[in-house]
C-alpha positions in Angstrom: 22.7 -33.8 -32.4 22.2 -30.2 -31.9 18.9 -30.7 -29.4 21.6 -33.5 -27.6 23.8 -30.8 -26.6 21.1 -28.1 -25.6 19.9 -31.1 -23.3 23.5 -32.0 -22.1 23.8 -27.5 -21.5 21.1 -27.4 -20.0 21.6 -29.9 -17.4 25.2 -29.2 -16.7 23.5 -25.2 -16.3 21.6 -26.5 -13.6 23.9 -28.6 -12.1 26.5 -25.3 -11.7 24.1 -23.3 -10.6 23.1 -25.3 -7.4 26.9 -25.2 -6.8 27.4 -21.8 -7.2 24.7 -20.7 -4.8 26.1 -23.4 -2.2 28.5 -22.1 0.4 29.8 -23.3 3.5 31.8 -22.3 6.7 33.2 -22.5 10.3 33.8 -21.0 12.7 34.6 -21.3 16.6 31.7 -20.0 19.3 33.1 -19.2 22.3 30.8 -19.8 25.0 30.0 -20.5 28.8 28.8 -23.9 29.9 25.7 -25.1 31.7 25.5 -24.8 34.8 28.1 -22.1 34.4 31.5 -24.2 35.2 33.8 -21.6 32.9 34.6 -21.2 29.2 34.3 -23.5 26.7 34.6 -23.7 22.6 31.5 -24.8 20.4 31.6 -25.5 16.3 29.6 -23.7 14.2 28.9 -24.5 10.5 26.9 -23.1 8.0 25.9 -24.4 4.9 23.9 -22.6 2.2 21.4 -24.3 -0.7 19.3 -22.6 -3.1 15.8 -22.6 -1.4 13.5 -19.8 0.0 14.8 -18.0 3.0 13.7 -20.3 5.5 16.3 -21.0 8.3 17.4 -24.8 9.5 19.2 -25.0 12.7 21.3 -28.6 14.1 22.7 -28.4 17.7 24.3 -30.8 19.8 23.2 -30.6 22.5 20.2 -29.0 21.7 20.0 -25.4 21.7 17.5 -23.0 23.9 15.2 -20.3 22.3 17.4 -17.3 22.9 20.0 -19.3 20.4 17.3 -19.9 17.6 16.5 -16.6 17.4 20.0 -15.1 18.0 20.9 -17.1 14.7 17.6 -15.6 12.7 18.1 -12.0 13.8 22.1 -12.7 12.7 21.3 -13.9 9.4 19.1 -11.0 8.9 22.0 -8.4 9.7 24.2 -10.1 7.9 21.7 -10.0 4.7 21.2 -6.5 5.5 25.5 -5.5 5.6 25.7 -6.8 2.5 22.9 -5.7 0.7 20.9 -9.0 -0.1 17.5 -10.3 0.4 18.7 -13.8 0.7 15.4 -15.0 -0.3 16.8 -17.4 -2.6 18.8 -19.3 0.0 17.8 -21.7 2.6 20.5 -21.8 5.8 21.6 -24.6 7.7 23.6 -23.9 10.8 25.4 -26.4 13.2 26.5 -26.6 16.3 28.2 -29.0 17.7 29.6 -28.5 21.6 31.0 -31.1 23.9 28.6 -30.0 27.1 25.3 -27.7 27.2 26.5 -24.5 26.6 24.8 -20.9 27.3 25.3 -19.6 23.8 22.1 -17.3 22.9 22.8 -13.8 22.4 26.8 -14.0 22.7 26.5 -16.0 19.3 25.4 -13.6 17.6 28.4 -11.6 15.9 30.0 -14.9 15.5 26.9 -16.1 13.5 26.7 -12.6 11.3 30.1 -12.5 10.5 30.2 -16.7 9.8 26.9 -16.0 7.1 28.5 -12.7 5.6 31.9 -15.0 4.9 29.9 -17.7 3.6 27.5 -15.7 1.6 30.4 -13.7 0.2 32.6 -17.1 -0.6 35.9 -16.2 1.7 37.3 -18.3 4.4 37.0 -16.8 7.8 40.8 -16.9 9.8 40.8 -20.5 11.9 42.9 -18.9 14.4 40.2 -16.2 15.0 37.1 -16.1 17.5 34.7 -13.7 18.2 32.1 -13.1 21.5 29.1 -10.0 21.3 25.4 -9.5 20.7 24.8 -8.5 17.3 21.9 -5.3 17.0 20.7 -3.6 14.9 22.6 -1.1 12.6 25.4 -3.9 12.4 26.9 -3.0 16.2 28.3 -5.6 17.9 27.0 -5.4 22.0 28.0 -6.3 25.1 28.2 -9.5 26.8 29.6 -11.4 29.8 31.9 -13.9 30.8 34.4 -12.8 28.6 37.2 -13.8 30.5 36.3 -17.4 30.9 36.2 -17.5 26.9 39.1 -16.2 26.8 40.7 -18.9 28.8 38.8 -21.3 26.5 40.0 -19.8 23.4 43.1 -20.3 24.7 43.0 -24.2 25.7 41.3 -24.8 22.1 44.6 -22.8 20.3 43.0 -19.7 19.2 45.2 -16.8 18.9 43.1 -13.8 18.4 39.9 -12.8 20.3 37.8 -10.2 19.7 35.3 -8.4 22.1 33.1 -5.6 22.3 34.3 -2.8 22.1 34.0 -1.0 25.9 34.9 -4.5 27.2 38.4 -4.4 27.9 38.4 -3.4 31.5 35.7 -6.2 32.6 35.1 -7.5 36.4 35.5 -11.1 36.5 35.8 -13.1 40.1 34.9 -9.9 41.9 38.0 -7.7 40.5 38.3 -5.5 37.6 40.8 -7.1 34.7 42.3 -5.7 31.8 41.2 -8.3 29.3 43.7 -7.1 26.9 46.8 -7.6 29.3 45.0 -11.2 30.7 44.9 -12.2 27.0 48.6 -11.4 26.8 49.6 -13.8 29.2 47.9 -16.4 28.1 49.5 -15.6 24.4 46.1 -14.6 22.7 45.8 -11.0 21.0 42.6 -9.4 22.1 40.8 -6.6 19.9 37.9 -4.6 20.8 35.5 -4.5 17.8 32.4 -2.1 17.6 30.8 -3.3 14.4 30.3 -6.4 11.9 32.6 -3.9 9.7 35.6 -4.4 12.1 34.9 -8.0 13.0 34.5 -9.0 9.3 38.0 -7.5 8.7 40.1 -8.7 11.4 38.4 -12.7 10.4 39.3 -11.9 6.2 41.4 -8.7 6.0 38.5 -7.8 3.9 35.8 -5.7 4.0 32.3 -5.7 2.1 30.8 -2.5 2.1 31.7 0.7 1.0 33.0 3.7 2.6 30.1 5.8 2.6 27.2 5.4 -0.1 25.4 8.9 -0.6 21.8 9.2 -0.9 19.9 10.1 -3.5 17.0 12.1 -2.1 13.8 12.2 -4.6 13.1 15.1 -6.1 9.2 14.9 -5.8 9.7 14.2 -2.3 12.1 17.0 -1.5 9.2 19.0 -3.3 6.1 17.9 -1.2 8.0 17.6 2.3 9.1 21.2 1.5 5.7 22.4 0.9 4.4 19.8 4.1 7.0 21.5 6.6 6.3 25.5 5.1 2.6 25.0 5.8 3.1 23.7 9.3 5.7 26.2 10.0 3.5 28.8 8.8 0.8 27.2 11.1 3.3 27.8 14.3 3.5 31.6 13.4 -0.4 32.5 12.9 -0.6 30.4 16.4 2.2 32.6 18.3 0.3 35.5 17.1 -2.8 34.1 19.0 -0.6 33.2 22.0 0.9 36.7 21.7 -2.3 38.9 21.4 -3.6 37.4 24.6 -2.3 37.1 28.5 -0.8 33.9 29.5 -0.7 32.4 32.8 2.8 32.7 34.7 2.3 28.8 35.3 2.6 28.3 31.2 5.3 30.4 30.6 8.0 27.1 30.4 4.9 26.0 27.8 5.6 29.2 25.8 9.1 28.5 26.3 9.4 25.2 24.7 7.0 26.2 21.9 9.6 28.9 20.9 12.5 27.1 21.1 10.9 24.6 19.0 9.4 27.0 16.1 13.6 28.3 16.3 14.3 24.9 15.9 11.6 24.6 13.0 13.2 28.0 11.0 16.9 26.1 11.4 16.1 23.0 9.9 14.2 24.8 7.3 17.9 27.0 6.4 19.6 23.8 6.5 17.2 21.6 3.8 16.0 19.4 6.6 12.4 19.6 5.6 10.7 17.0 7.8 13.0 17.5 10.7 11.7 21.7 10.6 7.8 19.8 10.2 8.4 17.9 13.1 9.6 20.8 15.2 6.6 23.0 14.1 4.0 20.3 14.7 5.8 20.3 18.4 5.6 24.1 18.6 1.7 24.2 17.5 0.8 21.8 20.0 2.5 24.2 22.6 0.8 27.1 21.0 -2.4 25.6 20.3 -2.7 24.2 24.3 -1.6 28.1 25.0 -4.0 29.4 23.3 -7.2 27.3 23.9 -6.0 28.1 27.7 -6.5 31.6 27.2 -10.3 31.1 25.2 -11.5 30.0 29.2 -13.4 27.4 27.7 -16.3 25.4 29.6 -16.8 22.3 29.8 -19.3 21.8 27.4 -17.1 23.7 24.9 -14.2 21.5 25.5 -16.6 18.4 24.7 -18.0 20.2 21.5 -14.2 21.1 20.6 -13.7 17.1 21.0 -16.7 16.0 19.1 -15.1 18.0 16.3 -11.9 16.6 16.0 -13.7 12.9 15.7 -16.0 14.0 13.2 -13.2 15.4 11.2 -11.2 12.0 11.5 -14.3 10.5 10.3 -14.6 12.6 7.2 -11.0 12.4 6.2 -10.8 8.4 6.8 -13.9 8.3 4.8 -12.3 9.9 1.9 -9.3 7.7 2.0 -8.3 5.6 -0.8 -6.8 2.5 -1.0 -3.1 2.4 -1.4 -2.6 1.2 -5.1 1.6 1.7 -5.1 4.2 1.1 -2.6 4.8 5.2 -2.0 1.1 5.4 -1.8 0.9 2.3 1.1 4.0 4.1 3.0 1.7 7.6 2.8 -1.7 5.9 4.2 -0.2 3.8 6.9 1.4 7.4 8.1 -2.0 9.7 7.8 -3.8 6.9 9.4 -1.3 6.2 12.2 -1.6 10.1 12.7 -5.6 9.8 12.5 -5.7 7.4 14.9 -3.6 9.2 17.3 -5.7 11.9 17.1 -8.6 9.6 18.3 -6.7 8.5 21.0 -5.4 12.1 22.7 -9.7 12.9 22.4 -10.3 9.9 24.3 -7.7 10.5 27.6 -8.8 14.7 27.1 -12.5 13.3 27.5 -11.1 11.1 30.5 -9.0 13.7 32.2 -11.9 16.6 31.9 -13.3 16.6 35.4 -9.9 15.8 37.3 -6.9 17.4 35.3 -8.3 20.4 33.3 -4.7 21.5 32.0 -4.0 18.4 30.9 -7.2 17.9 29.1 -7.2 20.4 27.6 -3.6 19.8 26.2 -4.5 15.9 24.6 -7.7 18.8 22.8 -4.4 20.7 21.5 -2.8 17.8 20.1 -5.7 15.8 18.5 -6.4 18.5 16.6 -2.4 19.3 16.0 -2.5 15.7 14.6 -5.1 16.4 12.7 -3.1 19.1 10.6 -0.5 16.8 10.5 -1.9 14.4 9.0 -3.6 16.7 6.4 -0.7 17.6 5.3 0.7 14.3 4.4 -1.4 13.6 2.2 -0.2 15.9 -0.2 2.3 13.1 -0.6 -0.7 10.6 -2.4 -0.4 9.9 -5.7 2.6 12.0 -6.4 5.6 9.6 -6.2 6.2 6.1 -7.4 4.4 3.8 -10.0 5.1 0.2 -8.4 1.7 -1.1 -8.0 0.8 -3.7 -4.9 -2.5 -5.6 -4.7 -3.7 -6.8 -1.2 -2.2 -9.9 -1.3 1.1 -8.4 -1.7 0.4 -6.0 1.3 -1.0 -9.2 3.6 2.1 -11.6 2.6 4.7 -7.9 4.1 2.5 -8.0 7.0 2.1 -10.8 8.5 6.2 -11.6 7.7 7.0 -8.0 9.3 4.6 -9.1 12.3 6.8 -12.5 12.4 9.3 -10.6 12.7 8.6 -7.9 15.2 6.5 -11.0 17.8 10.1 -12.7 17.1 12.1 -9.2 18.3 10.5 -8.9 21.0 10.7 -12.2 22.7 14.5 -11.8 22.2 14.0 -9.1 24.0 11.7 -10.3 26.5 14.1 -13.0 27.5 17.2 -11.3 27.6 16.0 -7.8 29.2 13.6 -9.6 31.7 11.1 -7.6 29.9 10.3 -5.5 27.1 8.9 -1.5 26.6 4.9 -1.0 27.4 5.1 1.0 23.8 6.1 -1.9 21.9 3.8 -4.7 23.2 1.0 -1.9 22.3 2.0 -1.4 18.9 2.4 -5.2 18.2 -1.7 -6.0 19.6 -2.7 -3.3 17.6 -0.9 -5.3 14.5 -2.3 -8.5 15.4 -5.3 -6.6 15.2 -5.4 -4.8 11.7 -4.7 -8.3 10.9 -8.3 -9.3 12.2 -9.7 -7.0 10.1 -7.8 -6.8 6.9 -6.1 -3.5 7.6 -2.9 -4.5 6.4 -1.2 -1.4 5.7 -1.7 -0.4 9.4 -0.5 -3.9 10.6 3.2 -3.7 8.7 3.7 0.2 10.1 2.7 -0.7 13.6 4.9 -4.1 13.5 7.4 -2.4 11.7 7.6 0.3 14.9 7.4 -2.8 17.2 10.0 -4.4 15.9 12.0 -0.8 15.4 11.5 -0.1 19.5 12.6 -3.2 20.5 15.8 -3.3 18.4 16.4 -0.2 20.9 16.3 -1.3 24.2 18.5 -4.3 22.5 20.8 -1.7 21.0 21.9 0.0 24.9 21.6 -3.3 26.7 24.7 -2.9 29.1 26.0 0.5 27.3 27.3 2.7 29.2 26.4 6.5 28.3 29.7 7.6 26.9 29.3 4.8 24.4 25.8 6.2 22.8 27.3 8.7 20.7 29.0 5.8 18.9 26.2 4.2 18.2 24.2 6.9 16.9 26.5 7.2 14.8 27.4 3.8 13.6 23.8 3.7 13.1 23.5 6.7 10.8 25.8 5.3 8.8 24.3 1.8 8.4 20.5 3.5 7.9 22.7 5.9 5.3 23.3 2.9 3.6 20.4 1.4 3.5 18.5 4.3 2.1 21.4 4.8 -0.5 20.5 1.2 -1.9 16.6 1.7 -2.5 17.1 2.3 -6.5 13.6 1.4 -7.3 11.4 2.6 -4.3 12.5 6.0 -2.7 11.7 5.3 0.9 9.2 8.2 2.4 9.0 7.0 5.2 12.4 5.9 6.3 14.4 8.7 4.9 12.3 11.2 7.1 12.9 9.5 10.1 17.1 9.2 9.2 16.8 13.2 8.5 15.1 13.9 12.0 17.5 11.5 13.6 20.3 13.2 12.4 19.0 16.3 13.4 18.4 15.0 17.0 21.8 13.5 17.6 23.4 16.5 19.4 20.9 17.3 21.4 18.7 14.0 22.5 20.9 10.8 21.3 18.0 8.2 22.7 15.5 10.0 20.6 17.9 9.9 17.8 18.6 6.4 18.4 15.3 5.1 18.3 14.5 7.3 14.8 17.5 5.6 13.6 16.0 2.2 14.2 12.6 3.5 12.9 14.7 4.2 9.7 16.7 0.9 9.4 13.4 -0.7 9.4 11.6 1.4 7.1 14.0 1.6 4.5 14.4 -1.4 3.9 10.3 -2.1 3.6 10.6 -2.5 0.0 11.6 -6.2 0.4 8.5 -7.2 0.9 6.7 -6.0 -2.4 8.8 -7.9 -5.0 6.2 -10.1 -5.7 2.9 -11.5 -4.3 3.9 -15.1 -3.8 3.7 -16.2 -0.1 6.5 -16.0 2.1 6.9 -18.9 4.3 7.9 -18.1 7.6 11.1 -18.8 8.6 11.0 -21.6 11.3 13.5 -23.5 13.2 13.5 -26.9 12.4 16.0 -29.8 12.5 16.9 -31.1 8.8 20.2 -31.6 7.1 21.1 -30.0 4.1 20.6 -33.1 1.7 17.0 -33.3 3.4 15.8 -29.9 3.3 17.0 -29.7 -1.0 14.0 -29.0 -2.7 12.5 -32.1 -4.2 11.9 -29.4 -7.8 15.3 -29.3 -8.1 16.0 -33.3 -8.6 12.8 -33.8 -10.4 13.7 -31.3 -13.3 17.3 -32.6 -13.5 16.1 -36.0 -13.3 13.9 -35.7 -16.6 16.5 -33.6 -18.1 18.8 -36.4 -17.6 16.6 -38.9 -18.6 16.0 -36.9 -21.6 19.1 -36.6 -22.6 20.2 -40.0 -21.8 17.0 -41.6 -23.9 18.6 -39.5 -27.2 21.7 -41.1 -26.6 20.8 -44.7 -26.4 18.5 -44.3 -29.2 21.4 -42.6 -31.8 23.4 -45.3 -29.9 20.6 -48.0 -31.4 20.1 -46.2 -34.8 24.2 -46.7 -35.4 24.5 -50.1 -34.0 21.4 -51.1 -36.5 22.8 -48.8 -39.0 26.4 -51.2 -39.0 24.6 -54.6 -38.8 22.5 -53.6 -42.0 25.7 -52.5 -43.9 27.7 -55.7 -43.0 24.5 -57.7 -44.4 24.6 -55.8 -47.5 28.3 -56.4 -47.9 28.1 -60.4 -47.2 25.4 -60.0 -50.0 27.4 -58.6 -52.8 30.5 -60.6 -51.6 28.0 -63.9 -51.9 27.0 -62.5 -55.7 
């Protein structure tokens, strides 16, 4: 009886716990139709079932390739806001639309906001729609149309719209509207949102995140980046004693100028604790100072080749004495010295190609190979000295090639919506594919990771106007702030670095700072790909219902269970029926006698 009931637990447990990671929700798109004949309204459902992260998308009509990866990239953000990996969950959106309808992009915060409601189990406000990109760092971007969906919004009984925010005065037919007055006559509230935050609120009246989550900054790493940016620093000062000592050329003097500003820059990051932001400005300042004072050694030709042929032969011998990266700190260290080794390599090659036309400028890519060389040096002082989570190479294959997914996904998006997509980031992504090639897969998630990072950028000030960056950078310091804030197990090197020098960049060069942000979105959250070594599938679209796409496991195991516990109960069923006949035949016996 006791093994009965187990049974019975067991496959009621399972039964509840496919139900309690089910979810589903709706929402209206608003949207423009195809050819563009004005507004209309579109459904969107979502449904949820335990599964493995992979992404199932039903449209009617069918959708274009803008819309399938608008609806990935939102259920990533969404994910991301609320601090899940979502890789037990498979995710089946629909939508259904009475005419071809140019959704894409404008889906997007509609889509985010729809899989944080359903992910979180609230009901998302009927009477409530919402047009925008969604980007990186949760920000909800620009889009057009808006006051044809409006219109619809209004014919399909909605009562609240939200927009971008920076969208309210918005040309439409050739004249400039106030979207909030237009809405007013038509009897719909409209509300300017700048982030998932404020959309998620205005749809529940909730909110999901907290105010502000403060990082906890490793103490080893506070350490060895302390030690890292002292050295360098103390580098710029023995080289503006070089630069000093000798005469420089009136040409250079805005050189000399930048390098000092720089090393002051270096000294006031250092007083304020920012320890890789005060690196980076030294390693700036010695390239000045080195380039000065290489200048002012009047080298020859043949000494600027010999100067080269050094700098290789010293990325040889320090590649050469590389180990392999045996933790997750120790991967996030190697993929940084070789990045840095490698750009050394490269500045020898264009100084070697620029030696008989552009001197200077040779002689400058000399300066900063062997800058990079330092700098890479003195990263290392970072292996082996924090974490203990070991990864294998099958681990660090499975994060790259779902990292390069990603990125070759990110840049498509990109691709179709800008018309086109930075020089920078195409690089980095070949180079990816390429590590792949030959194994190098610690070098193939950094460069897909900056890939994916720089086109999450030009996504991020698609249609911004400038007084609108400063909003962003900030938005996005706060949603890299809490990203880093999360990583309990795995202090994140890498990405913390870059949220420290983007902070420190913010009042002075806010693209730079925005781009370091995204570097540091991306890298702190790296750590999702070394839970385990089992192979991520890649998340592709396909068109499956829910019941379909339920993973056959799941019936099999509650199908024996069942038929377990059903066998037990027709055979004690059995024993008790044959247990009665045999009584009654004993008692007709001894009544008989």
């Amino acid at each position: 009886m006791r093994i009965y009931r187990l049974l019975l637990l067991f496959v009621i447990g399972i039964l509840f716990a496919q139900t309690a990671l089910a979810g589903s929700g709706h929402t209206t798109l608003l949207a423009t139709s195809e050819p563009f004949e004005g507004g209309v309204t579109a459904d969107l459902f979502l449904e949820t079932k335990p599964g493995t992260g992979k992404i199932f998308i039903e449209s009617f009509p069918l959708t274009k390739v803008d819309t399938q990866i608008s609806t990935r990239f939102a259920k990533e953000v969404a994910c991301s806001y609320l601090g899940k990996s979502c890789d037990e969950l498979d995710f089946f959106y629909t939508i259904k639309a009475d005419a071809v309808i140019i959704g894409g992009p404008s889906a997007g915060a509609a889509m985010a906001t729809l899989t944080v409601a359903v992910l979180e189990g609230v009901e998302l406000n009927e009477t409530v729609a919402i047009t925008g990109t969604i980007n990186s760092g949760n920000v909800i971007g620009h889009v057009g149309g808006i006051s044809e969906k409006i219109e619809a919004a209004s014919d399909a009984g909605i009562k609240k719209v939200l927009i971008p925010k920076g969208e309210r005065s918005n040309f439409a037919r050739n004249i400039s509207i106030d979207m909030v007055e237009y809405g007013r006559d038509l009897g719909i509230e409209i509300v300017e949102v700048f982030s998932l935050d404020e959309a998620v609120q205005e749809f529940t009246g909730k909110t999901f995140t907290p105010d502000d989550e403060k990082i906890e900054v490793d103490t080893k790493y506070s350490e060895v980046m302390k030690e890292l940016a002292a050295g360098l620093c103390r580098r710029t000062e023995r080289l503006k004693g070089n630069v000093e000592s000798s005469s420089i050329n009136r040409s250079l003097e805005d050189a000399k100028t930048v390098a000092e500003n720089l090393s002051q820059q270096g000294v006031d990051a250092t007083a304020k604790g920012s320890f890789y932001a005060a690196a980076s400005f030294c390693f700036g300042a010695n390239v000045r100072y080195k380039f000065l004072d290489l200048i002012s050694e009047e080298l020859s030709d043949e000494d600027i080749l010999s100067e080269l042929e050094n700098v290789n032969e010293r990325v040889d011998e320090i590649r050469k004495n590389l180990k392999n990266a045996s933790t997750v700190s120790d991967a996030q260290i190697l993929a940084i010295v070789l990045d840095r080794l490698t750009e050394a390599e490269r500045h020898t090659n264009v100084s070697a190609t620029l030696l008989n036309q552009q001197r200077v400028n040779s002689i400058y890519e000399l300066a900063f190979s062997i800058e990079r060389i330092e700098s890479a040096t003195a990263w290392s002082q970072f292996f082996e000295v924090m974490g203990e989570s070991a990864i294998t190479e099958d681990v660090l294959k499975n994060a790259c090639i779902s990292k390069l997914a990603e990125a070759q996904e990110r840049i498509e998006y990109a691709s179709i919506l800008l018309r086109g997509v930075s020089e920078s980031s195409r690089l980095r992504l070949a180079e990816a594919q390429a590590f792949v090639e030959t194994k190098d897969y610690v070098q193939c998630l950094h460069k897909a990771t900056l890939s994916k990072s720089e086109a999450n950028t030009l996504l991020s000030v698609f249609g911004v106007r400038d007084e609108e960056i400063e909003e962003i950078v900030d938005r996005k310091l706060t949603a890299a702030r809490t990203s880093i804030a999360r990583q309990k197990e795995i202090f994140p090197i890498v990405g913390y670095s870059y949220y420290e020098y983007a902070n420190s960049l913010k009042d002075t060069d806010k693209y730079s700072a925005l781009l370091f942000l995204d570097y540091a979105l991306e890298f702190s959250n790296i750590d999702i790909y070394f839970k385990d070594s089992t192979t991520q599938e890649l998340n592709v679209t396909q068109v499956k219902t829910a019941e379909e796409a339920t993973p056959v496991a799941f019936y099999f195991i509650a199908g024996i269970a069942l038929g377990i516990v059903l066998t037990i109960v027709l055979k004690k069923a059995t024993k008790r029926k044959k247990k009665r006949i045999l009584i009654n035949r004993a008692k007709k016996k001894i009544v008989s006698k």
